[in-house]
C-alpha positions as CSV (number, residue, x, y, z in Angstrom):
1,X,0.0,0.0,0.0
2,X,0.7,3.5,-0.9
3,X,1.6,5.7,2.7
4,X,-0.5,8.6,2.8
5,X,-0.7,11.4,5.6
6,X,-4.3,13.1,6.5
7,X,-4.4,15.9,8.5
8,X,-7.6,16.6,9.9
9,X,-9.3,19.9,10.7
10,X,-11.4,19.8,13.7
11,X,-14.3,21.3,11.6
12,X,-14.0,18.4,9.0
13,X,-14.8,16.1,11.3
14,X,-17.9,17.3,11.9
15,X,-19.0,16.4,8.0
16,X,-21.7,13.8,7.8
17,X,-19.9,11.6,5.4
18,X,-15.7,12.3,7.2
19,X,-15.9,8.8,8.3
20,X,-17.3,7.1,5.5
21,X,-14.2,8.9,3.4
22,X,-11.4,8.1,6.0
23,X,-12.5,4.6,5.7
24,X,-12.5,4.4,2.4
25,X,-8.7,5.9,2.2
26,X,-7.8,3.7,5.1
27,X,-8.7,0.7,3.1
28,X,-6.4,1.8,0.4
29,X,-3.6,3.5,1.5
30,X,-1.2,3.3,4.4
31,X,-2.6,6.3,6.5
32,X,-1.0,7.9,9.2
33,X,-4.0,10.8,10.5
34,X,-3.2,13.8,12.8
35,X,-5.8,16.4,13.9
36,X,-4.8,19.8,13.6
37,X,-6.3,21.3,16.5
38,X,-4.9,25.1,16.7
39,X,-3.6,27.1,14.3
40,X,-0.2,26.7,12.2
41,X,-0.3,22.9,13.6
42,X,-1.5,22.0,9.9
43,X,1.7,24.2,9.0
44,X,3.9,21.9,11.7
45,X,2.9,18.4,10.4
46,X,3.9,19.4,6.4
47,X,6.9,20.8,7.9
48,X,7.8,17.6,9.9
49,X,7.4,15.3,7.2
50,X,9.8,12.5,7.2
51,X,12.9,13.2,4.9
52,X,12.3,10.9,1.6
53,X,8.5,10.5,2.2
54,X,7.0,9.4,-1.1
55,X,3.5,9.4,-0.8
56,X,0.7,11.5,-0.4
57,X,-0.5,14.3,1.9
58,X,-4.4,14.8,2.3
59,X,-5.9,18.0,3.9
60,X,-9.4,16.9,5.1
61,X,-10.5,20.7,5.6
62,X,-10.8,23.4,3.0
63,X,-8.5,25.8,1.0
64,X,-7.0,27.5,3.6
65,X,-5.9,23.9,5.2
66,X,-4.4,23.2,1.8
67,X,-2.9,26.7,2.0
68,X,-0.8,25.7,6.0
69,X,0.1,22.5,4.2
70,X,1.5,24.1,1.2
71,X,3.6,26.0,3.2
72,X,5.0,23.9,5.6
73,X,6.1,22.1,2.7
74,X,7.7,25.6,1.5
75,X,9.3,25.9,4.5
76,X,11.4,22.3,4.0
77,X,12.4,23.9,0.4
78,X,10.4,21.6,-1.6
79,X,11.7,18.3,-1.4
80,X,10.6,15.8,-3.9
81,X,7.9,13.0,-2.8
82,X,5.0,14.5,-1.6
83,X,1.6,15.1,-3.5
84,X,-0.8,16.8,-2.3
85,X,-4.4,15.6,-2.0
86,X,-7.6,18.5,-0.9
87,X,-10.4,16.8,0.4
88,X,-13.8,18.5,-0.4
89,X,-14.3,18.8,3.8
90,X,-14.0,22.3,3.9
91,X,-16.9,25.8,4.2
92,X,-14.5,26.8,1.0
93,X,-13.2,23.9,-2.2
94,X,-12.3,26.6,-4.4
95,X,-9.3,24.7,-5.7
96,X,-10.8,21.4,-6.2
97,X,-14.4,23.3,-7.6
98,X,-12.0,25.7,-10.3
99,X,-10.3,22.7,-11.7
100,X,-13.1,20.2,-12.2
101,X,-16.7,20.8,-10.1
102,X,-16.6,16.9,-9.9
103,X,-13.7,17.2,-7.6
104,X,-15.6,19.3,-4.9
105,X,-18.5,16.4,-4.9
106,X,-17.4,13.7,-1.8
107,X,-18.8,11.0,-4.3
108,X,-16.0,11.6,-6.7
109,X,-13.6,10.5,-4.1
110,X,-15.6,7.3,-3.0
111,X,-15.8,5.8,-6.6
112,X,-12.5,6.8,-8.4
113,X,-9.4,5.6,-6.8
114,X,-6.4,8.2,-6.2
115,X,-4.7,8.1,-9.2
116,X,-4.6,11.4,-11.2
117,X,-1.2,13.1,-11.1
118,X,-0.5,16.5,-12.6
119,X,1.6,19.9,-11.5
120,X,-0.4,23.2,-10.2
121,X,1.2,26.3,-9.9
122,X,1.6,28.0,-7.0
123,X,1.4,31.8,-6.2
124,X,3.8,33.7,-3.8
125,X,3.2,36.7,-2.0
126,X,5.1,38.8,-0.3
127,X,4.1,41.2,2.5
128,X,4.8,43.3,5.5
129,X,4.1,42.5,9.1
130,X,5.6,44.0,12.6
131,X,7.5,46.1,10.4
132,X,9.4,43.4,8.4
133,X,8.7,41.7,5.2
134,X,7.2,38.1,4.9
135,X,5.8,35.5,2.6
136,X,3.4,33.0,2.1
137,X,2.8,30.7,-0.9
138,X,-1.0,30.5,-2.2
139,X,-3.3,28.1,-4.1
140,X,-6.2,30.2,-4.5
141,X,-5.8,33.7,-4.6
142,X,-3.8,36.9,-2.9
143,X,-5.6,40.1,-2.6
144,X,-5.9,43.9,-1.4
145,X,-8.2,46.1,-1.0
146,X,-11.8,45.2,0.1
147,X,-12.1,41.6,0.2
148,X,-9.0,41.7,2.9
149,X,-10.5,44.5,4.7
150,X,-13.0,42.1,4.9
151,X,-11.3,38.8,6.0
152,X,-9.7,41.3,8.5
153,X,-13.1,42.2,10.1
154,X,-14.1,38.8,10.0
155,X,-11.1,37.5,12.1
156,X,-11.8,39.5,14.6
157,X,-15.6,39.0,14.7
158,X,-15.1,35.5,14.5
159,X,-13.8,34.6,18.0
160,X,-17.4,36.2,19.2
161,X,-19.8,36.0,16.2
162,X,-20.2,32.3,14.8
163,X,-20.4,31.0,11.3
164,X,-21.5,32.7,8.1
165,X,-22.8,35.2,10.6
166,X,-19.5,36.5,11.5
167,X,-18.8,37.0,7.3
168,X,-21.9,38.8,6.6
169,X,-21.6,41.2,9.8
170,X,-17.9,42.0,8.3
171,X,-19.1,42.4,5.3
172,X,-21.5,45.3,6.5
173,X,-18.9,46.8,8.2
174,X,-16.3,46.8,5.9
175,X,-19.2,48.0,3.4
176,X,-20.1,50.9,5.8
177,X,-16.4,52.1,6.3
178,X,-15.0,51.8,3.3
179,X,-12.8,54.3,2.0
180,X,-11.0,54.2,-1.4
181,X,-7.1,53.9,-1.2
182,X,-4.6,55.9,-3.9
183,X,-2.7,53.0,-5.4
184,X,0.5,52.3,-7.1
185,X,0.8,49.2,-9.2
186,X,4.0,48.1,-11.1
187,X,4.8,45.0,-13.3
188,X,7.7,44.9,-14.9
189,X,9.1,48.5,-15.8
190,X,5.5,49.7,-16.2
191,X,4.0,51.5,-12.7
192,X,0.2,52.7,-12.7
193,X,-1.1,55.5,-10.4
194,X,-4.9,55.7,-9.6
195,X,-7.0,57.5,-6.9
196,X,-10.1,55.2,-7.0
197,X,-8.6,52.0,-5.8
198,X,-11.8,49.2,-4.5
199,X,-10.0,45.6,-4.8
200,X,-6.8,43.9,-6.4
201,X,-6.5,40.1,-6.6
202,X,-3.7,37.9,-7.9
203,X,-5.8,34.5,-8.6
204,X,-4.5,31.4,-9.2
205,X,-8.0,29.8,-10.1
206,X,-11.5,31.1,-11.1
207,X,-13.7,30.6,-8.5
208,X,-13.5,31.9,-4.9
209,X,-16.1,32.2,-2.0
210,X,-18.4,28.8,-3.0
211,X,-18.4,29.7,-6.7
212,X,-18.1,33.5,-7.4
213,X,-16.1,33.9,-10.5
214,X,-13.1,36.5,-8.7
215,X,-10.9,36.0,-12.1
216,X,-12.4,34.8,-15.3
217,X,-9.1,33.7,-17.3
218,X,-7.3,31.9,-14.4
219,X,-6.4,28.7,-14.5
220,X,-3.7,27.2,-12.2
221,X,-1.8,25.0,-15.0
222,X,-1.4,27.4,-17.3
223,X,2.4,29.0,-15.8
224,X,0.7,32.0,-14.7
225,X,-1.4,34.2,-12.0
226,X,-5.0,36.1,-13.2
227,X,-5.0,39.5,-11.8
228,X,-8.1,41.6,-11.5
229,X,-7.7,45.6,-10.5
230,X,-10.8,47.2,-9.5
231,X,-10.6,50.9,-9.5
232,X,-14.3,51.5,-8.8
233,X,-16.1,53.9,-6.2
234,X,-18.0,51.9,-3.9
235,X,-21.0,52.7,-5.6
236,X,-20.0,51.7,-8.8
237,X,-18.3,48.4,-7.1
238,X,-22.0,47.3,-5.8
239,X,-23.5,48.1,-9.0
240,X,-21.5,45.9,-10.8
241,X,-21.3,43.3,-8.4
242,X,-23.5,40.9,-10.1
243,X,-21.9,41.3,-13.4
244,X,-18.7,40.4,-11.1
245,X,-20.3,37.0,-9.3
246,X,-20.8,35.7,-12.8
247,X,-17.4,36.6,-14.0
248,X,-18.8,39.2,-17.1
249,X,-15.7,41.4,-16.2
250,X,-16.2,42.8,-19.8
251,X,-19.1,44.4,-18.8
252,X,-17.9,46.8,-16.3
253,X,-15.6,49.5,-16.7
254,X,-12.5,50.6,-14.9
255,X,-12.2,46.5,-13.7
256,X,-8.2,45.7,-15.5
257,X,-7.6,42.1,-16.1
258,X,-4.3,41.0,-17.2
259,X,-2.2,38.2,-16.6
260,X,1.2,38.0,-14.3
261,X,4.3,36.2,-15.7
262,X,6.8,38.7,-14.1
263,X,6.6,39.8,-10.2
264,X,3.9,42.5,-9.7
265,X,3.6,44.8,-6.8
266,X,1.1,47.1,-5.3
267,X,1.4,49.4,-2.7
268,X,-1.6,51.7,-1.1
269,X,-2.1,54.8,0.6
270,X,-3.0,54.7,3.4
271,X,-1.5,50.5,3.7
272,X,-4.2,47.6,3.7
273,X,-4.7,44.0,4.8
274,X,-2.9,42.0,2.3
275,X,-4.9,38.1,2.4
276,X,-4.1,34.6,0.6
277,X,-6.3,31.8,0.5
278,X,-8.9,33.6,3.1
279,X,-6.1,34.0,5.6
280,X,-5.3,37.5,7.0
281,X,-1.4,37.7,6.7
282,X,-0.1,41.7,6.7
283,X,-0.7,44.7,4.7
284,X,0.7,46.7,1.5
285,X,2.7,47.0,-0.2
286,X,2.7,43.3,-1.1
287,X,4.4,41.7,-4.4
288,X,2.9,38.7,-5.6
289,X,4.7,35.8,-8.0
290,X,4.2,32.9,-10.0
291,X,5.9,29.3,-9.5
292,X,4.6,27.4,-12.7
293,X,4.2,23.8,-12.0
294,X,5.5,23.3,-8.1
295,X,2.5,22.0,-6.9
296,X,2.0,18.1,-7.1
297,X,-1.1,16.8,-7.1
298,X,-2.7,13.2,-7.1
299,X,-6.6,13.5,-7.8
300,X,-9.4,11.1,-8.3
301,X,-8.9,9.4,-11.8
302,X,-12.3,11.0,-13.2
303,X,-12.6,11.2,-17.2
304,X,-12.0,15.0,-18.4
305,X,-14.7,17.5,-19.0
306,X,-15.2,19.3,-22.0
307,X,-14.6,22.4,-20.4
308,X,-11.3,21.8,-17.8
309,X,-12.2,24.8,-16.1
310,X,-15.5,23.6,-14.1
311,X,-17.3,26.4,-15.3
C-alpha cells in the first residue's frame, strides 16, 4: 500500500460523510491521521514530514488547510515525494471546484481511486508585518483592498460572532467604512497610479467564496497568475457586483484584467490587509509571483470535461 498522511481539521470532522471517506482511504492507503487542532499545527505536520517521504499528503479541511500544508512544505524547500491531496471537507473547495466541479463532490472520491497526477502552480506573496517583510505561498488567490478588509473584520468577529454570521456582519462593516485607497501598481518596468482603488486580486483559479467567479481567465496549470484591479467607487463596485459574481468582467468599466508572468507589486495609501487563500497575513505594499508547475497533485482518476475549467 501507498503511505499517505491526513491531516484533519477539527471542523472536518464534523462532516456527515468524514468517516465514511477516511475509511475508504484507510482501506487503500497506508494512513497515518493527525488532527490539527490550533492554528499553524497544519503548517507543523507538512513541515515535519519525514525526509524521503514518497507518498501522499491529504488535507481533510478546505483551502486554507491546503494553503498551511502548502507552506509547511515551502518551509522544508520543496523536497521531492509529496503530492498533495484536498479533500472536499471544507466551508470553501475553491481549488478542487476551479479545476473540475466533480472534484468538490465527496462521491467523486468514493468511486474513483487516487490516481490522477499532474503539476499546479503556485502563487507567492510577499508582505509586511511587525515592520518586516514576509511571505506566504498560495493556491487560491492573494488580494488587497476590500475583500482583505474584509477577511480582516471577519477575524476578529469571528472569536465572538459564529459562522456565516460573523462573514456577513464583516461584510456590513467593511461596506459601511469603506474608503478608497490611492494605489501604485508596477509590473515589470511599467508602474500605474490611480486614486479610485476598491480591490486587487492575484488568482491562481476562477472561483472563490463557494463559486463566485473572482478572475475569469485563471487557471492554475497554465504558468501563470490572473490579476483583477478594481478601480471603482464603492457605488459603482456594488452596481457591478452581479456582473462580477458571474465573471462578465467585460461588462464593467474601470475593472483591469491582465495576466502575471513577471513579479507585480502594489502598494496603497493609506497601507491595507494583504490576504491569501482567506487567511489575514499583513498589509501593503505586497508583491505577488508565480511558480509554474511546483505544486504536485494526485486527484481522483475521473474522465475529463469538456470544459477543464469547471465552469
Amino acid at each position: 500500500m501507498e503511505s499517505g498522511l491526513l491531516i484533519l481539521h477539527p471542523r472536518a470532522q464534523r462532516h456527515r460523510r468524514c468517516s465514511e471517506l477516511l475509511e475508504h482511504l484507510k482501506s487503500r492507503f497506508e494512513l497515518r491521521i493527525e488532527e490539527s487542532r490550533f492554528p499553524g499545527q497544519t503548517r507543523e505536520h507538512t513541515r515535519s514530514l519525514p525526509d524521503g517521504f514518497a507518498g501522499v499528503v491529504f488535507t481533510a479541511g478546505g483551502d486554507g488547510t491546503l494553503h498551511e500544508a502548502i507552506n509547511g512544505w515551502g518551509d522544508k524547500g520543496f523536497p521531492k515525494g509529496p503530492r498533495f491531496c484536498p479533500l472536499p471537507l471544507g466551508s470553501g473547495n475553491d481549488f478542487l471546484f476551479s479545476i473540475d466541479r466533480r472534484l468538490a463532490q465527496l462521491d467523486t472520491f468514493l468511486s474513483s481511486p487516487i490516481g490522477q497526477q499532474s503539476t499546479a502552480d503556485l502563487g507567492r506573496v510577499t508582505f509586511q508585518r511587525n515592520g518586516s517583510e514576509e511571505s506566504r505561498y498560495f493556491c487560491v488567490g492573494a488580494a488587497t483592498g476590500f475583500s482583505a478588509a474584509v477577511t480582516e473584520r471577519r477575524a476578529a468577529l469571528a472569536r465572538r460572532v459564529p459562522g456565516r454570521l460573523s462573514y456577513l456582519l464583516a461584510l456590513f462593516l467593511s461596506l459601511a467604512f469603506w474608503k478608497n485607497r490611492a494605489v501604485r501598481v508596477k509590473s515589470g518596468e511599467s508602474p500605474q497610479l490611480s486614486d479610485i482603488f476598491f480591490n486587487f486580486n492575484a488568482a491562481n483559479v476562477r472561483h472563490y467564496g463557494g463559486g463566485m467567479v473572482s478572475a475569469p481567465g485563471a487557471c492554475p496549470f497554465d504558468g501563470t497568475l490572473n490579476a483583477v484591479c478594481m478601480n471603482l467607487t464603492l457605488a459603482q463596485a456594488l452596481l457591478a457586483l452581479p456582473e462580477n459574481f458571474r465573471g462578465r468582467f467585460e461588462r464593467v468599466k474601470n475593472v483591469h484584467l491582465q495576466e502575471l508572468r513577471e513579479p507585480f507589486t502594489v502598494d496603497c495609501s493609506p497601507a491595507c490587509p494583504v490576504q491569501a487563500d482567506g487567511e489575514l497575513l499583513g498589509q501593503t505594499p505586497m508583491r505577488v509571483e508565480c511558480l509554474p508547475g511546483a505544486l504536485p497533485l494526485a486527484l481522483p482518476s475521473i474522465p475529463p470535461r469538456e470544459n477543464p475549467s469547471g465552469s
